[in-house]
N, CA, C and O atoms as a GROMACS GRO file, in nm:
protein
  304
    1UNK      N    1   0.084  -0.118   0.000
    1UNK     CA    2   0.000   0.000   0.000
    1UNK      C    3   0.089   0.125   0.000
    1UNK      O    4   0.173   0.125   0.090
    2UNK      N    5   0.088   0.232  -0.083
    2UNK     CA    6   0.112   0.392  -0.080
    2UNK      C    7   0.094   0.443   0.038
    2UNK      O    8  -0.012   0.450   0.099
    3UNK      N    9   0.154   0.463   0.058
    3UNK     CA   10   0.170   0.535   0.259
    3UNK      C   11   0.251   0.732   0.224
    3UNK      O   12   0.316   0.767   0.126
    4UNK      N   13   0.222   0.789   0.307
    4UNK     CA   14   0.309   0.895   0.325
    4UNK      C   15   0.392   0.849   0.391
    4UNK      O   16   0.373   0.749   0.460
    5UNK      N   17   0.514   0.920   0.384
    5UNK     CA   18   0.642   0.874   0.512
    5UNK      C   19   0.708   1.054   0.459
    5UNK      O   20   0.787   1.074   0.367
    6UNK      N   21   0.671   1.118   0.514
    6UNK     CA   22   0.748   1.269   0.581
    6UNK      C   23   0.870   1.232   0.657
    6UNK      O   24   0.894   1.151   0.746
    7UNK      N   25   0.954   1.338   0.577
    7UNK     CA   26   1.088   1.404   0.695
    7UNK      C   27   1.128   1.495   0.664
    7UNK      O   28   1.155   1.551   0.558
    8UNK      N   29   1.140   1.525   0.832
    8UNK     CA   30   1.110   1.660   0.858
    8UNK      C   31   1.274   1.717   0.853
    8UNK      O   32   1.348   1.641   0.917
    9UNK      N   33   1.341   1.827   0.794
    9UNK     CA   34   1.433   1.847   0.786
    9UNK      C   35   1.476   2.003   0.869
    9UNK      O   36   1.390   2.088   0.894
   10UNK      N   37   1.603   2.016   0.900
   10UNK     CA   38   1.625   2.174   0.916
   10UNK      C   39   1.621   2.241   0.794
   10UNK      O   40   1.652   2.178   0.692
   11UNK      N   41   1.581   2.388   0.786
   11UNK     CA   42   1.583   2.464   0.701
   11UNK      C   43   1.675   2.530   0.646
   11UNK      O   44   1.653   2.614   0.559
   12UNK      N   45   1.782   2.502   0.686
   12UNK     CA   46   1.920   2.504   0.613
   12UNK      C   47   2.013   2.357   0.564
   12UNK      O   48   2.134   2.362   0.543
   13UNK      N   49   1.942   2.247   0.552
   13UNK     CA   50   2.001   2.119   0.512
   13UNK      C   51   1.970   2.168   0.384
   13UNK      O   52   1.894   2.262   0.365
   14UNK      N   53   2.024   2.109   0.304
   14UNK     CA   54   2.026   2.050   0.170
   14UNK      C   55   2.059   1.917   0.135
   14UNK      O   56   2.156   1.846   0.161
   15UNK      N   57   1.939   1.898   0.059
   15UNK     CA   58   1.984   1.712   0.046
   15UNK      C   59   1.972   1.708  -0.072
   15UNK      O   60   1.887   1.764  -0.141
   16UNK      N   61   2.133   1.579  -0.134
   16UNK     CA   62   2.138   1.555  -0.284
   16UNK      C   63   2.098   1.457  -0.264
   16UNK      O   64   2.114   1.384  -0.166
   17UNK      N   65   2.004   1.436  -0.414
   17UNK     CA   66   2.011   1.262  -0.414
   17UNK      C   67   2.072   1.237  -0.554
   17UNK      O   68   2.073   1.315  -0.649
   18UNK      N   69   2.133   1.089  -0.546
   18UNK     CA   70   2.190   1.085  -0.697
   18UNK      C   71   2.159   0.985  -0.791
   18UNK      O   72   2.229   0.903  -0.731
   19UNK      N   73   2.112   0.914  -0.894
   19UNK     CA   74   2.050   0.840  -0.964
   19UNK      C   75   2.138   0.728  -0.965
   19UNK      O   76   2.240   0.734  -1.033
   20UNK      N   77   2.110   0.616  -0.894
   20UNK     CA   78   2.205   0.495  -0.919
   20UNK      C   79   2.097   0.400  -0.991
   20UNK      O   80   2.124   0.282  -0.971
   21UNK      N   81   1.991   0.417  -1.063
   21UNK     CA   82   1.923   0.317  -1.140
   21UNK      C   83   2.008   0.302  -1.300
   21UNK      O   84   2.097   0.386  -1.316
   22UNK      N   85   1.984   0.200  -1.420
   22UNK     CA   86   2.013   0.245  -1.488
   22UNK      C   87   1.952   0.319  -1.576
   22UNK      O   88   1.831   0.334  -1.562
   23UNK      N   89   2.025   0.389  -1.693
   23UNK     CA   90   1.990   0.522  -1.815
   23UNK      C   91   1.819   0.442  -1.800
   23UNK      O   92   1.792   0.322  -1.799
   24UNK      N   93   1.718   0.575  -1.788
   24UNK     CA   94   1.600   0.593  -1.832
   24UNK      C   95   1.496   0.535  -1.724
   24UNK      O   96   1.383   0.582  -1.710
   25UNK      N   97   1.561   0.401  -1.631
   25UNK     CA   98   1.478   0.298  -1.556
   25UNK      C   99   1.398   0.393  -1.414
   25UNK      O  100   1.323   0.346  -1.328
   26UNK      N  101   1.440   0.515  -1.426
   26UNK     CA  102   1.385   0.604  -1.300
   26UNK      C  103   1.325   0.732  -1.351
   26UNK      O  104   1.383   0.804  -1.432
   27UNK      N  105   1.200   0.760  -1.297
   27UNK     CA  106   1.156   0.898  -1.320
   27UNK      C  107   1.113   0.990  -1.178
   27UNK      O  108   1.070   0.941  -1.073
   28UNK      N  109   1.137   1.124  -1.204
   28UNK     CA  110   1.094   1.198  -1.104
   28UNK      C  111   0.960   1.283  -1.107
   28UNK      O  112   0.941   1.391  -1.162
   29UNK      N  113   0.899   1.226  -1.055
   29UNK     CA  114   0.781   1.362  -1.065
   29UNK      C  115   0.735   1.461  -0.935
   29UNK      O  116   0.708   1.416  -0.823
   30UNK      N  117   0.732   1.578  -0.966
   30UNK     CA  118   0.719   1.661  -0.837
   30UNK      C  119   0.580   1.713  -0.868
   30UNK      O  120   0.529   1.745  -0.976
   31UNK      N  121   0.532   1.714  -0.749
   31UNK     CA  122   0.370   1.756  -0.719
   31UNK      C  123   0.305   1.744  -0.844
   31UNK      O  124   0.257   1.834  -0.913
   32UNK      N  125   0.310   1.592  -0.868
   32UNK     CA  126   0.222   1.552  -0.912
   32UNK      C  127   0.209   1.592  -1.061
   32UNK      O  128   0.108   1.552  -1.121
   33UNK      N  129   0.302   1.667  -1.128
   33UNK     CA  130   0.328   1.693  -1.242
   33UNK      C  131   0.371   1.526  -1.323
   33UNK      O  132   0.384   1.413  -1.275
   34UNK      N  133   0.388   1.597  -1.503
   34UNK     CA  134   0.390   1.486  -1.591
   34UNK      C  135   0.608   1.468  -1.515
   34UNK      O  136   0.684   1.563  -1.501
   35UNK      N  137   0.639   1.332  -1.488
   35UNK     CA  138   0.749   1.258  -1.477
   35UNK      C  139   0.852   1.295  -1.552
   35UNK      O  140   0.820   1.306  -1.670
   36UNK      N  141   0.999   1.326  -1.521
   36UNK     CA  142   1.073   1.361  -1.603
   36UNK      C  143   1.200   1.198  -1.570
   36UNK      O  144   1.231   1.133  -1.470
   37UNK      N  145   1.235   1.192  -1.711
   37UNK     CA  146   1.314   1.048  -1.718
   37UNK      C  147   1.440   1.078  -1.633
   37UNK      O  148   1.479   1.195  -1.638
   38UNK      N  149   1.522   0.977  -1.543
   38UNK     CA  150   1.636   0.995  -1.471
   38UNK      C  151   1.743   0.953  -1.568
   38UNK      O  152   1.694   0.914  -1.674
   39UNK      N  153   1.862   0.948  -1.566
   39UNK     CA  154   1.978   0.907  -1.639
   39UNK      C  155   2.064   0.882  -1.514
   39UNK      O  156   2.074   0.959  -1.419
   40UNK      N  157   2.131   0.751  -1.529
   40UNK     CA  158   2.236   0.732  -1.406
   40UNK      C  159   2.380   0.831  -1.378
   40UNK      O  160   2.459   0.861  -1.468
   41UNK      N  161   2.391   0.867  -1.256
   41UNK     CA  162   2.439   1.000  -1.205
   41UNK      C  163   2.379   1.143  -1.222
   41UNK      O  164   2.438   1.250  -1.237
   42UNK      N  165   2.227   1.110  -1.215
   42UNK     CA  166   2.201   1.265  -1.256
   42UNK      C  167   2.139   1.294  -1.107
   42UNK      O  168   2.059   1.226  -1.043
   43UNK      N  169   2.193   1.404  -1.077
   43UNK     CA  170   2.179   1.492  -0.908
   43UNK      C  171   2.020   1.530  -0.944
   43UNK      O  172   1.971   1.549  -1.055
   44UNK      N  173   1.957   1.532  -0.813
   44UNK     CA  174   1.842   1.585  -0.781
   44UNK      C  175   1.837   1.682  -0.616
   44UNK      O  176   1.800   1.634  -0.508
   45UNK      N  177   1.888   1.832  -0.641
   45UNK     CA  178   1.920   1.857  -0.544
   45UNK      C  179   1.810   1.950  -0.448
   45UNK      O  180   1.736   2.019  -0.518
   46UNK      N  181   1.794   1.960  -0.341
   46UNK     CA  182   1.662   2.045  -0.220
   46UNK      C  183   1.743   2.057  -0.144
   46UNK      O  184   1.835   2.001  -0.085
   47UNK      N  185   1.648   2.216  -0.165
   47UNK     CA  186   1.659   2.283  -0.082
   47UNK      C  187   1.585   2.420  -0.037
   47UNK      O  188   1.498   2.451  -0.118
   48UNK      N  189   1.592   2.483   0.037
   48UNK     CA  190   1.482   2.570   0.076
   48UNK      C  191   1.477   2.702  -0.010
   48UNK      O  192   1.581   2.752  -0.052
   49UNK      N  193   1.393   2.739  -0.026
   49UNK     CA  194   1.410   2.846  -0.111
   49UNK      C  195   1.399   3.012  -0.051
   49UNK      O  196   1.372   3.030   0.067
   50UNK      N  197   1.417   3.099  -0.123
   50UNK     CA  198   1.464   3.238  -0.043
   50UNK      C  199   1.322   3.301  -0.076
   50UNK      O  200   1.291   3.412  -0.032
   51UNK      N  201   1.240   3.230  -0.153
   51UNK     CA  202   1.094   3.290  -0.156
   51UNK      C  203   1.000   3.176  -0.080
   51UNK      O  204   1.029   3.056  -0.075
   52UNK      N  205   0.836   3.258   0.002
   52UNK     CA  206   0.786   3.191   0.042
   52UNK      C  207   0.602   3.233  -0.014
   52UNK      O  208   0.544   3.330  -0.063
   53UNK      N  209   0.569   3.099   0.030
   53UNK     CA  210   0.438   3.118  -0.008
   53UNK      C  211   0.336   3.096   0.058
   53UNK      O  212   0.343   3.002   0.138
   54UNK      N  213   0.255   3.144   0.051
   54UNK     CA  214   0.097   3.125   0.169
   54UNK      C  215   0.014   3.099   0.140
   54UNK      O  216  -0.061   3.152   0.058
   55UNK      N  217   0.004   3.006   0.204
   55UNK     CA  218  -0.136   2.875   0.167
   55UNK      C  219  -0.277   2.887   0.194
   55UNK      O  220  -0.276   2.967   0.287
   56UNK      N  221  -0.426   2.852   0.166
   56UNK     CA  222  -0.524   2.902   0.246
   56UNK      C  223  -0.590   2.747   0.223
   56UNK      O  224  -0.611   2.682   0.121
   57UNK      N  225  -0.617   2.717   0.388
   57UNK     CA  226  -0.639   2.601   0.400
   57UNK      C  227  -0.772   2.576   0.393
   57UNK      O  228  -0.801   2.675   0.461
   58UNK      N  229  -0.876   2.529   0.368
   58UNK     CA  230  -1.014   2.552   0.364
   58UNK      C  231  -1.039   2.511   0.534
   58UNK      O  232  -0.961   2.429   0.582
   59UNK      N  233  -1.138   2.563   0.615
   59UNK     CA  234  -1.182   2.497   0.734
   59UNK      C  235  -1.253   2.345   0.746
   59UNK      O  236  -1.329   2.272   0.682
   60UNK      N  237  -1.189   2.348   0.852
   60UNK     CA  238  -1.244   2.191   0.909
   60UNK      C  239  -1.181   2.065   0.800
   60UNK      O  240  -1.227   1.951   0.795
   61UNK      N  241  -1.060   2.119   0.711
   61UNK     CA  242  -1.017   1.993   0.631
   61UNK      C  243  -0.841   1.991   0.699
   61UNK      O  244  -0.751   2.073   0.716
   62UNK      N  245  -0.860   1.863   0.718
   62UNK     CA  246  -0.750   1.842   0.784
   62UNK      C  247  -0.620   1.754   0.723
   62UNK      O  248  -0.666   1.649   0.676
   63UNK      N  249  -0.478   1.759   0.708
   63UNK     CA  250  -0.427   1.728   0.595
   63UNK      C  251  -0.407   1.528   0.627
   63UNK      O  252  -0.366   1.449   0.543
   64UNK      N  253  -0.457   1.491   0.787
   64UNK     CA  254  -0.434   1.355   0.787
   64UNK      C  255  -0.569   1.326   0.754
   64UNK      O  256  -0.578   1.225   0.684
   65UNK      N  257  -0.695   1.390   0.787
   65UNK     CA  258  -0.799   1.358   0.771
   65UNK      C  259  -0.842   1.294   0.611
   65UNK      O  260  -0.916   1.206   0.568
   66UNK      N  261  -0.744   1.399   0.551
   66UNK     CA  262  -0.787   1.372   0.398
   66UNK      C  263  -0.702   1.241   0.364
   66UNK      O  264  -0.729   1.163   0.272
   67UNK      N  265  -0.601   1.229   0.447
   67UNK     CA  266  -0.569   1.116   0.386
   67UNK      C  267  -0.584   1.006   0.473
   67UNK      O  268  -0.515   0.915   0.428
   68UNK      N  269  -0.637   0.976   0.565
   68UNK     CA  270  -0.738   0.898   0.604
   68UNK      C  271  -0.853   0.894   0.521
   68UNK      O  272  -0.937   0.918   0.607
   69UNK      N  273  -0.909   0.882   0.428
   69UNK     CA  274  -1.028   0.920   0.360
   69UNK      C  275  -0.970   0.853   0.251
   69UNK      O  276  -0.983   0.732   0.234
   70UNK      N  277  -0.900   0.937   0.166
   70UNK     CA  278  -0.834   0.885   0.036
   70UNK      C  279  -0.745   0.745   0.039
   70UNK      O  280  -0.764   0.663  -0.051
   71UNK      N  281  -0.681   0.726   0.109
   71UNK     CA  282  -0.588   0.601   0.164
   71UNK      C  283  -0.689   0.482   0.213
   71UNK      O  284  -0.662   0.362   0.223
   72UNK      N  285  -0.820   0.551   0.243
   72UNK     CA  286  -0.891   0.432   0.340
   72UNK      C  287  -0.823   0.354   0.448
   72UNK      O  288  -0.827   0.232   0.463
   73UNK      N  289  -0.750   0.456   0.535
   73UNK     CA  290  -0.688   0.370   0.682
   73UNK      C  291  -0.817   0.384   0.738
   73UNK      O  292  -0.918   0.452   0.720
   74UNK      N  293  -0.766   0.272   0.833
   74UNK     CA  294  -0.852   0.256   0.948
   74UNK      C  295  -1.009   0.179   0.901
   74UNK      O  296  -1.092   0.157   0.989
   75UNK      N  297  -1.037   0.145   0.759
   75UNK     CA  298  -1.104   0.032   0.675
   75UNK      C  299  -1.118  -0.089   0.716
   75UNK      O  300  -1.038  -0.098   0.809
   76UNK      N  301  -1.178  -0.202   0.702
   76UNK     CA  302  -1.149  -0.339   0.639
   76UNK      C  303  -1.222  -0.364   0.537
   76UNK      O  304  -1.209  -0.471   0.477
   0.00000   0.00000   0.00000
């Protein structure tokens, strides 16, 4: 099953990651955008950015709630 697994980082880490699959066998997709193909040794680097943005959360929706819902935990 698709699970979230968060980590939580300091705001001054930067983390590389580096492609050890082989040419083409890995793709990245960020929020949910169309996948871009990996190539072996290609860096994927984060980090925080010097601009910020503000979110508006709708009331009473909660971000585990929704995924309790969508995930169907807590089901049989």
């Amino acid at each position: 099953m698709l699970t979230n697994r968060p980590v939580i980082v300091p705001d001054n880490m930067v983390i590389e990651i580096i492609c050890q699959a082989r040419d083409g066998e890995a793709f990245l997709t960020i929020d949910g955008q169309l996948g871009e193909r990996l190539m072996r040794q290609d860096r994927i680097v984060c980090r925080s950015s010097e601009h910020s943005v503000h979110l508006i959360r709708p009331p009473k929706m909660f971000f585990f709630d929704v995924l309790r819902e969508k995930l169907k935990w807590g089901e049989r």
